[in-house]
BALOBA-1460 file (C-alpha; in Angstrom, 3 decimals):
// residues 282
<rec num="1" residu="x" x="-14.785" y="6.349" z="-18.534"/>
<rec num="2" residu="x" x="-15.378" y="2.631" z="-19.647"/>
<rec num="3" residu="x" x="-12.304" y="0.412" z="-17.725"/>
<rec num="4" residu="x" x="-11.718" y="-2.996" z="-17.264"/>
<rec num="5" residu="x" x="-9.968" y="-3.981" z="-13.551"/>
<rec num="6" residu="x" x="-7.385" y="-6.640" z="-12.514"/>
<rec num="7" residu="x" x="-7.907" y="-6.871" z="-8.784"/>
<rec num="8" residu="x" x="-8.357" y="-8.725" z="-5.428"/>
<rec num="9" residu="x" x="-10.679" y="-7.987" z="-2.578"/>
<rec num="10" residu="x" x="-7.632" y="-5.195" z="-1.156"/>
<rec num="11" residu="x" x="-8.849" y="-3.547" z="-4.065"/>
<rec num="12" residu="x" x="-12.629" y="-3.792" z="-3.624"/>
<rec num="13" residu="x" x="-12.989" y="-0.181" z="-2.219"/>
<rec num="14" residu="x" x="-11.413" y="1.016" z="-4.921"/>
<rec num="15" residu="x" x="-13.594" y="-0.858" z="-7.502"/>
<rec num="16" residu="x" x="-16.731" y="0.956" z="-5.930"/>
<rec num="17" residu="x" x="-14.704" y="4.033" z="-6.175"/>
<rec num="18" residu="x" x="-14.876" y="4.225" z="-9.461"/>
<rec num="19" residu="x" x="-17.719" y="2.976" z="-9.988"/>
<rec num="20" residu="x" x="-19.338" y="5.691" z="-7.906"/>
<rec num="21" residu="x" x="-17.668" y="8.003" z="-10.018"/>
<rec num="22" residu="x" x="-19.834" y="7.387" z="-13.177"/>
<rec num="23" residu="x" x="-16.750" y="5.222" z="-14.366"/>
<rec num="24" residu="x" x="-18.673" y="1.758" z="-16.501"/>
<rec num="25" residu="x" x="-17.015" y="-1.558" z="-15.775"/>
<rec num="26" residu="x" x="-16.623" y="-3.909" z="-18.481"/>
<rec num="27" residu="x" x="-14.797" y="-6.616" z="-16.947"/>
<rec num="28" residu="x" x="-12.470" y="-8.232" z="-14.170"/>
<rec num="29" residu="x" x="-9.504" y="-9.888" z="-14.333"/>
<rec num="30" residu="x" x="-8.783" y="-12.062" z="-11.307"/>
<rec num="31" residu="x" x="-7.243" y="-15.371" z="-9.636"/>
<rec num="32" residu="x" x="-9.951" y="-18.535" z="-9.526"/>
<rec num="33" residu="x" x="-11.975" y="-17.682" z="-5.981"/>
<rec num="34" residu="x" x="-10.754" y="-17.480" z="-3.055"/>
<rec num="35" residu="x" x="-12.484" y="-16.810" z="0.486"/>
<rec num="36" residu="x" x="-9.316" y="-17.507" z="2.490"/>
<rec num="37" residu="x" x="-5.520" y="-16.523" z="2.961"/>
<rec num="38" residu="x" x="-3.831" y="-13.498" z="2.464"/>
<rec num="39" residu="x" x="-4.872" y="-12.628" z="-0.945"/>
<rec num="40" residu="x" x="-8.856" y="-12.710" z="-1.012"/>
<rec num="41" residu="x" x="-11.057" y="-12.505" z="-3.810"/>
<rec num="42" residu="x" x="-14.602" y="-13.814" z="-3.419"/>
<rec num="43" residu="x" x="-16.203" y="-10.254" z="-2.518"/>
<rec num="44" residu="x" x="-14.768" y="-8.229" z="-5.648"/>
<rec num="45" residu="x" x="-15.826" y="-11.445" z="-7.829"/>
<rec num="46" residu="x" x="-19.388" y="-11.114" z="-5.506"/>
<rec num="47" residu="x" x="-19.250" y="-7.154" z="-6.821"/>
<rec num="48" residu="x" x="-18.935" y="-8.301" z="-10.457"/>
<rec num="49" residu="x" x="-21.643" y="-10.948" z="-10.917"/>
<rec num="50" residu="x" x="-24.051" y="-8.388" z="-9.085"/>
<rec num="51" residu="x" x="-23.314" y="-5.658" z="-11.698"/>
<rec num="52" residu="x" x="-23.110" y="-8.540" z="-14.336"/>
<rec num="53" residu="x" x="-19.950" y="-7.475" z="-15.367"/>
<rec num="54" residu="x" x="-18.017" y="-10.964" z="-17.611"/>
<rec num="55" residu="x" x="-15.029" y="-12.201" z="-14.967"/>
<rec num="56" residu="x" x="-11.792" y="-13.576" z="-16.986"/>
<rec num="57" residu="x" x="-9.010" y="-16.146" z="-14.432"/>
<rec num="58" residu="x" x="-6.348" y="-16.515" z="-17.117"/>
<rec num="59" residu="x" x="-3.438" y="-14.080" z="-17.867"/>
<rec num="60" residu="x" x="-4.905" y="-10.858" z="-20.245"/>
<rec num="61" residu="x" x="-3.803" y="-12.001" z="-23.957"/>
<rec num="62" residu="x" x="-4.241" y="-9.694" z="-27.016"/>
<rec num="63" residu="x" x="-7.270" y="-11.095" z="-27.949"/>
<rec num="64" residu="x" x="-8.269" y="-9.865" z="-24.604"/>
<rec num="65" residu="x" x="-7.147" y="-6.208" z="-25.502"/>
<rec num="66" residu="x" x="-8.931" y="-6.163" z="-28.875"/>
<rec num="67" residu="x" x="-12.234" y="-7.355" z="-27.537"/>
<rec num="68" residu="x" x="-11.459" y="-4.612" z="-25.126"/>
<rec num="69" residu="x" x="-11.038" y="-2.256" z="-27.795"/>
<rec num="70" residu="x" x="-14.031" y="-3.377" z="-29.719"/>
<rec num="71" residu="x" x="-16.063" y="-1.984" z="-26.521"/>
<rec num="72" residu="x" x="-14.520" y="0.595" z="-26.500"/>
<rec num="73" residu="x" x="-12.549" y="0.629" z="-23.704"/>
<rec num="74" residu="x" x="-10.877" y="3.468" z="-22.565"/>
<rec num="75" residu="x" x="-8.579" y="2.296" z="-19.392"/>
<rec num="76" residu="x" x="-7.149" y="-0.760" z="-17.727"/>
<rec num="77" residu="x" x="-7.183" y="-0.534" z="-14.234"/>
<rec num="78" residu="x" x="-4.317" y="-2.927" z="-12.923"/>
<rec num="79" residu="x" x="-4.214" y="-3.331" z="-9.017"/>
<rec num="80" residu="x" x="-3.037" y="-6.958" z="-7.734"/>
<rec num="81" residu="x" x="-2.158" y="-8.736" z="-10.722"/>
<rec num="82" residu="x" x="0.459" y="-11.463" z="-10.624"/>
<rec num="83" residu="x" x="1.050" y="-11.462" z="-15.096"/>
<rec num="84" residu="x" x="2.895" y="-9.485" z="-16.738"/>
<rec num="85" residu="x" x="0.505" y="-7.598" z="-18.903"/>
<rec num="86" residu="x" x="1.391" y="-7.459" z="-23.120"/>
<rec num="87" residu="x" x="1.167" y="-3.964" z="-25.126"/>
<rec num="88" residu="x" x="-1.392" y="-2.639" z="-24.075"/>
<rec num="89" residu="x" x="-1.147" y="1.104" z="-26.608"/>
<rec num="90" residu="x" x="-2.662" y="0.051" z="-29.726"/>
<rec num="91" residu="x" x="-5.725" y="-1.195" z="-28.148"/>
<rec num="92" residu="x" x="-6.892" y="1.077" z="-25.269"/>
<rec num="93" residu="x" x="-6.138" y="5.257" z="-24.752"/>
<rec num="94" residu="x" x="-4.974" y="4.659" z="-20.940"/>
<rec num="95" residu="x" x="-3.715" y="1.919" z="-18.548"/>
<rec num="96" residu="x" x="-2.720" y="2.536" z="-15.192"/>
<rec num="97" residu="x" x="-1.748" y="0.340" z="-12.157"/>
<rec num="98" residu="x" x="-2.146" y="0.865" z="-8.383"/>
<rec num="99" residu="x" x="1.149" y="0.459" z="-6.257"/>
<rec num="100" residu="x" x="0.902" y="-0.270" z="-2.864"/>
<rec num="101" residu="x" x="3.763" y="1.995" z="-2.268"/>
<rec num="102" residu="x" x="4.825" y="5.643" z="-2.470"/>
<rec num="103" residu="x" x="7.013" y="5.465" z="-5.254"/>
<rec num="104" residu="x" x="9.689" y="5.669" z="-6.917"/>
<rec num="105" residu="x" x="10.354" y="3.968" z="-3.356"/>
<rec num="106" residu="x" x="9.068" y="0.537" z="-2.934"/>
<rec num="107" residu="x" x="9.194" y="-0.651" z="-7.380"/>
<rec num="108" residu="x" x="8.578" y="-4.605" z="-6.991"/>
<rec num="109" residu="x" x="5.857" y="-7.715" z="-6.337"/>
<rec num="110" residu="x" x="4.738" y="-6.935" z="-2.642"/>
<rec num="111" residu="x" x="6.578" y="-4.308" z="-0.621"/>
<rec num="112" residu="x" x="4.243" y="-4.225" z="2.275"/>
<rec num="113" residu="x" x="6.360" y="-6.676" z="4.430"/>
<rec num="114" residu="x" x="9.826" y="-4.183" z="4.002"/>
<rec num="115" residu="x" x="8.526" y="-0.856" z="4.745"/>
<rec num="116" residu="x" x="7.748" y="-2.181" z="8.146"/>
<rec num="117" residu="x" x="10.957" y="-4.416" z="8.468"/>
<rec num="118" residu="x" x="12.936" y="-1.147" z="7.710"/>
<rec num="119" residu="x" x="10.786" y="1.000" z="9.857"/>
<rec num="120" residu="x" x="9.648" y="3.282" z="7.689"/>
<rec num="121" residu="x" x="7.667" y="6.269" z="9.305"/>
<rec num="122" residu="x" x="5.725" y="6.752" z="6.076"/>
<rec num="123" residu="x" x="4.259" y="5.211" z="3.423"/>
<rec num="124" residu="x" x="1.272" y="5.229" z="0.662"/>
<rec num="125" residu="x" x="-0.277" y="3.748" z="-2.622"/>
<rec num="126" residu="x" x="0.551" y="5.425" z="-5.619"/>
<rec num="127" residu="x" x="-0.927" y="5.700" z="-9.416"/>
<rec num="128" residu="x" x="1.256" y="5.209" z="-12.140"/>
<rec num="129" residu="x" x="1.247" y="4.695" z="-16.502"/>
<rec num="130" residu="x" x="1.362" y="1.250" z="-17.229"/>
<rec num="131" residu="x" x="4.558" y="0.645" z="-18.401"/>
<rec num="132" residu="x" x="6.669" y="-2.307" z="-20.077"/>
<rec num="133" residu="x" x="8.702" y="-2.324" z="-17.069"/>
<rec num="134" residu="x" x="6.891" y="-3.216" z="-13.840"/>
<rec num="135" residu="x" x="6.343" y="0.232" z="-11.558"/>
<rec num="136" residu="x" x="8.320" y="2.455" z="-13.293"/>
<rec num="137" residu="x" x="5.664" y="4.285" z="-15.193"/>
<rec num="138" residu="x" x="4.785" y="7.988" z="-14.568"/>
<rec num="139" residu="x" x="2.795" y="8.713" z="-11.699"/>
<rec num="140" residu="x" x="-0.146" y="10.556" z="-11.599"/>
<rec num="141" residu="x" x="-1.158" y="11.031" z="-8.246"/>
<rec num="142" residu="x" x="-0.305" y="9.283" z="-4.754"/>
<rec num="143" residu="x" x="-1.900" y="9.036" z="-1.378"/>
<rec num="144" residu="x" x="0.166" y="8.728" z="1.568"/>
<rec num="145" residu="x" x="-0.038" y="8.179" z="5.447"/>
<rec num="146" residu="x" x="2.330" y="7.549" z="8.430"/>
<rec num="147" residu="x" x="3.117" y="4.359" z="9.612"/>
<rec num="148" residu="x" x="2.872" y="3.375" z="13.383"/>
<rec num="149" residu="x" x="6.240" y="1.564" z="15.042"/>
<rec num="150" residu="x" x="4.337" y="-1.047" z="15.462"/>
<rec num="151" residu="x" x="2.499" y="-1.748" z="12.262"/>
<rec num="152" residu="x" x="1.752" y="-5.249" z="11.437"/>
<rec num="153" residu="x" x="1.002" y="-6.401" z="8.298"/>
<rec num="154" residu="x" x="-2.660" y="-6.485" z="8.545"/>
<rec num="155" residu="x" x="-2.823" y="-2.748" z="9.553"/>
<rec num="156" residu="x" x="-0.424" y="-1.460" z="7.218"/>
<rec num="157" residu="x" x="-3.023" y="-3.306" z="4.400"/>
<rec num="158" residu="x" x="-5.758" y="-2.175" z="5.778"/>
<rec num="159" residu="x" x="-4.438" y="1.583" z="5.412"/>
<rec num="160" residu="x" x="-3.311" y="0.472" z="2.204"/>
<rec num="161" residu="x" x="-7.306" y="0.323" z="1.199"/>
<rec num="162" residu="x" x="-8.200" y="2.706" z="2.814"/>
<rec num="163" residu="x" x="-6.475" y="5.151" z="0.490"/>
<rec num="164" residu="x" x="-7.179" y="3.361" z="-2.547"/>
<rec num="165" residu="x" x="-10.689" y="5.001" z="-2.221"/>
<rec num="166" residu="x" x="-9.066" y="8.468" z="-1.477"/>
<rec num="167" residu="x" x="-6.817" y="8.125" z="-4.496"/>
<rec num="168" residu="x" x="-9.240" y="6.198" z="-6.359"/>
<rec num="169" residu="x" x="-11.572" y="9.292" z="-5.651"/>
<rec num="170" residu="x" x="-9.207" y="11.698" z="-7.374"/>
<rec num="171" residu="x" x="-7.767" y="9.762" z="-10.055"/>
<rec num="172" residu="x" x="-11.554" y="8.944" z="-11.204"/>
<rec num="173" residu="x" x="-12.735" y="12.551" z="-11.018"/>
<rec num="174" residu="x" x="-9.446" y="14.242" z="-12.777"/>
<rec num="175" residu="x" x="-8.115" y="11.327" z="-14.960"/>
<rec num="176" residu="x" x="-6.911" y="13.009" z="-17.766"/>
<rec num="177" residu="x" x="-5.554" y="15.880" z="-16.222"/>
<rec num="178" residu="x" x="-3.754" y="13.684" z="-13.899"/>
<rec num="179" residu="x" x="-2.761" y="11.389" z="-16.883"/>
<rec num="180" residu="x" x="-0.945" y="14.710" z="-18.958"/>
<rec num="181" residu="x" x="0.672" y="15.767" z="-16.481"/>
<rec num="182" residu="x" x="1.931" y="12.757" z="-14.641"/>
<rec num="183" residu="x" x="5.474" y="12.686" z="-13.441"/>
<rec num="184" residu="x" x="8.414" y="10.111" z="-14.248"/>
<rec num="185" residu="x" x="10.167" y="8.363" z="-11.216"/>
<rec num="186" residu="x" x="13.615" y="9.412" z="-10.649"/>
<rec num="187" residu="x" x="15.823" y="7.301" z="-7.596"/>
<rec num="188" residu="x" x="13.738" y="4.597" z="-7.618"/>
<rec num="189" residu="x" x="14.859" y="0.917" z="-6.192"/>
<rec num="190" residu="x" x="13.732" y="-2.670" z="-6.795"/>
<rec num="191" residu="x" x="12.883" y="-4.414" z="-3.903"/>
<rec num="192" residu="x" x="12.264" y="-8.130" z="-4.974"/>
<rec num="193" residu="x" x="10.219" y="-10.500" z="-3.040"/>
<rec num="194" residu="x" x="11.425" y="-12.082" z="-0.438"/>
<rec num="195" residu="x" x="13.439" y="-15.330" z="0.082"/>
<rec num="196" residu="x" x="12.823" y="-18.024" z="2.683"/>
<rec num="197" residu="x" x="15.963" y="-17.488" z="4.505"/>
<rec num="198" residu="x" x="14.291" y="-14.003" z="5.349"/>
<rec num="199" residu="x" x="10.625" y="-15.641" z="6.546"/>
<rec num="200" residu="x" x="13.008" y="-18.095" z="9.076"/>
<rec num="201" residu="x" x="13.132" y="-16.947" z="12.525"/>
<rec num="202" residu="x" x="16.512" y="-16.607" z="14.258"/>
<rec num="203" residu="x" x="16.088" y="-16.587" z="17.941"/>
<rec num="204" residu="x" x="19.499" y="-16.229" z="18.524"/>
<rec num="205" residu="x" x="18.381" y="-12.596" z="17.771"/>
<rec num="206" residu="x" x="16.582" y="-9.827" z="20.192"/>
<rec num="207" residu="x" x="12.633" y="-10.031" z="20.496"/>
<rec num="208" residu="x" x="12.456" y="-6.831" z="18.873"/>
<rec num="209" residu="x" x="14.118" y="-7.858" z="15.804"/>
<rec num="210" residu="x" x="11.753" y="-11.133" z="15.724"/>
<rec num="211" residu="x" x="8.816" y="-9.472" z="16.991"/>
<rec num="212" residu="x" x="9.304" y="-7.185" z="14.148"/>
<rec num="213" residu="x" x="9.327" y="-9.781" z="11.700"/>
<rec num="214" residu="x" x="6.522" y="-11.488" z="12.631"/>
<rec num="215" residu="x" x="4.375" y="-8.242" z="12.355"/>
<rec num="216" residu="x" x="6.095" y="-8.106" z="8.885"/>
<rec num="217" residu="x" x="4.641" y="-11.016" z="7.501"/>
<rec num="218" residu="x" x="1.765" y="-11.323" z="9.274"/>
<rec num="219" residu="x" x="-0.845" y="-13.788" z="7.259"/>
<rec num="220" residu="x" x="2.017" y="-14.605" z="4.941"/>
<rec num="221" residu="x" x="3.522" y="-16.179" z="8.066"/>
<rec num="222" residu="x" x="7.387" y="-16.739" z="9.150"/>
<rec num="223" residu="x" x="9.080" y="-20.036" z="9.692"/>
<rec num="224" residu="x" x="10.281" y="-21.724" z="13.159"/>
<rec num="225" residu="x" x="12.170" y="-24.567" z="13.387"/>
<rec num="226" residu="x" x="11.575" y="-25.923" z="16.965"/>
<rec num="227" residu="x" x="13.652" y="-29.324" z="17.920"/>
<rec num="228" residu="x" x="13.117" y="-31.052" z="14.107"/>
<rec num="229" residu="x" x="9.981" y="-29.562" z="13.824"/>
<rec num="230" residu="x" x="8.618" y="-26.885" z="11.825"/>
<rec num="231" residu="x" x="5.912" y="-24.013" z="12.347"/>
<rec num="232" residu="x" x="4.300" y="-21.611" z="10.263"/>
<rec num="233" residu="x" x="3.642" y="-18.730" z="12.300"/>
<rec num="234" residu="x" x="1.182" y="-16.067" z="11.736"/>
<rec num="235" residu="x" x="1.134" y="-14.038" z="15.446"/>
<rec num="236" residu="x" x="3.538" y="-14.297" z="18.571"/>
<rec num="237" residu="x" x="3.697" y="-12.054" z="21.655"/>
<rec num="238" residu="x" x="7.512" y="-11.293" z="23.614"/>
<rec num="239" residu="x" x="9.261" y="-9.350" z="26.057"/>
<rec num="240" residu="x" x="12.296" y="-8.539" z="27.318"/>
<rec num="241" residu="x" x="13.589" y="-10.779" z="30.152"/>
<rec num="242" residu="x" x="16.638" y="-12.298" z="31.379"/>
<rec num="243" residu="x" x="17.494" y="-15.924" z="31.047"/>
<rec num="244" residu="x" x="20.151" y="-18.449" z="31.151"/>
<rec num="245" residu="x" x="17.825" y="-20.991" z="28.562"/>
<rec num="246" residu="x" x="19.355" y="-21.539" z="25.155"/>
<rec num="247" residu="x" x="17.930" y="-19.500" z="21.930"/>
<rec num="248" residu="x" x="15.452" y="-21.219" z="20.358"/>
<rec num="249" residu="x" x="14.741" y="-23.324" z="23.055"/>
<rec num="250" residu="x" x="11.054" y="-23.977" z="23.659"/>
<rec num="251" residu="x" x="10.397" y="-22.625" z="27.537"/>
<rec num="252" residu="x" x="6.820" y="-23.238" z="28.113"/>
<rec num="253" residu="x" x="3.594" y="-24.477" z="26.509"/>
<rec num="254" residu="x" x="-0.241" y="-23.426" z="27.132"/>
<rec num="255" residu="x" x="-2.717" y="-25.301" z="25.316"/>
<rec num="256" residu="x" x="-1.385" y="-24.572" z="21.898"/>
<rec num="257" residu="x" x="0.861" y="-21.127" z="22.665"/>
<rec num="258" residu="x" x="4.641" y="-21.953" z="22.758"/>
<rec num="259" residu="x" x="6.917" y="-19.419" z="24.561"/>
<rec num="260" residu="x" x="10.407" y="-19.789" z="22.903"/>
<rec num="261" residu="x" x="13.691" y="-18.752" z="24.227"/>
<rec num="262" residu="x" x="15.252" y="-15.786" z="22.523"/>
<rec num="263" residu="x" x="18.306" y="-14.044" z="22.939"/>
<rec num="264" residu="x" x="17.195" y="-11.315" z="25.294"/>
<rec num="265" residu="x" x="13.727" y="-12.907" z="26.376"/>
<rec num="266" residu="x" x="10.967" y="-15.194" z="24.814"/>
<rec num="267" residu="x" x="8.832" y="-15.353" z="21.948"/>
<rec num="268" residu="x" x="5.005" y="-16.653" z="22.804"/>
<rec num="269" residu="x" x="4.007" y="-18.451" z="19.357"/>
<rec num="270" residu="x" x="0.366" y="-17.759" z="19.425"/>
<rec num="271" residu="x" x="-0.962" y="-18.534" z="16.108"/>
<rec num="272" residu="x" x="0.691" y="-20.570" z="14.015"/>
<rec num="273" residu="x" x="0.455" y="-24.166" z="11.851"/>
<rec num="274" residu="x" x="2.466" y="-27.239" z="12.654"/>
<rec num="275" residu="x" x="3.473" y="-29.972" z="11.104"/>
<rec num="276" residu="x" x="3.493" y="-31.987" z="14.370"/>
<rec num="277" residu="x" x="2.835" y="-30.939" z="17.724"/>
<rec num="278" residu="x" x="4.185" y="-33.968" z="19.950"/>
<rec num="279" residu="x" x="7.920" y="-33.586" z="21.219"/>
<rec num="280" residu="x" x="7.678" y="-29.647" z="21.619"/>
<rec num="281" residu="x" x="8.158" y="-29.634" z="24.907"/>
<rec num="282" residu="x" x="10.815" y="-29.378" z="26.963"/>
């Protein structure tokens, strides 16, 4: 199977997957490079120089499907890919996308940071037909796994690649019997990406509710705003404990760890990015 691949460095295992498979590569889509934040891509670009395979940063156009076509292309591999992608059926035979989600449940840009928020006990990636209408295409095969109560964000991508490769391993080995007999979604919900009223923590709530959301974002980071000032945070520690102090109060400071009142007990800000440090103290 000759396929071209939109991807990040999530995706990487799944790239070698394939590729391990007897599948030939024939190009990449993907963002400019990137070695940092939450959304990685200097390895899978590293993968494609070493197997000289042409890289491509802009948004797939038609030309792009007809040169595809012209080398004769048989499936685009979509997994991480921020453009809407044009018709795709008079150029190639197959086009399929990678969900980091078990659908139907889960349709939309990024549903890692929900399925923890609503404490789901299970979740997966699935495969699915490329479709006009983003993640609503059949699906032809899905790998799931359980969810500990308390994943983080990091974790729950982690296991997120981690069956890529298992999925990638069947969906390369039985493509077009998985492709024929692929099943449409029934059920399904959009969950859109989230808003910045949702990354803002409340600490007039309990620790488990913020703790919660700060395993939710994770790298993507949630907001505080401490006394005028405000702080992207990435990691925070709490626990339960009785106090008269006002929420959102800071409490305590340790080198650069802030432990913030909370409704129920306090909120240790251990990793996070400010835009000024001075005054955060009570």
């Amino acid at each position: 199977m000759r396929f071209a691949l939109t991807a990040i460095d999530r995706y990487l295992g799944l790239c070698e997957t394939l590729l391990d498979a007897g599948w030939t590569w024939l190009r990449l889509f993907t963002p400019p490079e990137s070695t940092s934040g939450a959304f990685p891509n200097a390895a899978i670009m590293a993968l494609a120089r070493k197997a000289a395979v042409p890289m491509q940063h802009s948004p797939i156009l038609q030309s792009d499907f007809q040169e595809l076509s012209a080398a004769h292309c048989d499936a685009l591999v979509v997994a991480s890919y921020n453009h809407r992608i044009g018709q795709w059926r008079p150029y190639l035979p197959y086009a399929v996308n990678f969900h980091p989600s078990p659908l139907p449940l889960g349709r939309g840009p990024y549903p890692l940071v929900r399925a923890i928020r609503d404490h789901h006990p299970h979740w997966g990636i699935s495969c699915h037909q490329l479709s006009e209408q983003y993640d609503r295409g059949d699906v032809l095969d899905q790998e799931l796994f359980d969810l500990d109560a308390r994943e983080t964000h990091e974790s729950l991508d982690l296991k997120i690649q981690m069956a890529a490769r298992r999925l990638g391993a069947r969906v390369a080995n039985g493509f077009e019997v998985l492709w024929t007999n692929a099943q449409p979604q029934v059920d399904a919900e959009w969950w859109p990406l989230w808003t910045a009223t949702e990354r803002a923590i409340d600490f007039s709530q309990t620790v488990e509710a913020i703790d919660c959301q700060i395993r939710a974002f994770g790298l993507h980071g949630t907001i505080a705003r401490l006394q005028g000032y405000t702080l992207r945070v990435t990691r925070a520690h709490t626990w339960i404990e009785a106090h008269g102090r006002r929420p959102g109060s800071v409490a305590h400071a340790y080198g650069t760890t802030l432990v913030v009142a909370a409704t129920d007990g306090y909120v240790a800000l251990t990793d996070w990015t400010p835009e000024a440090i001075d005054g955060l103290r009570n």
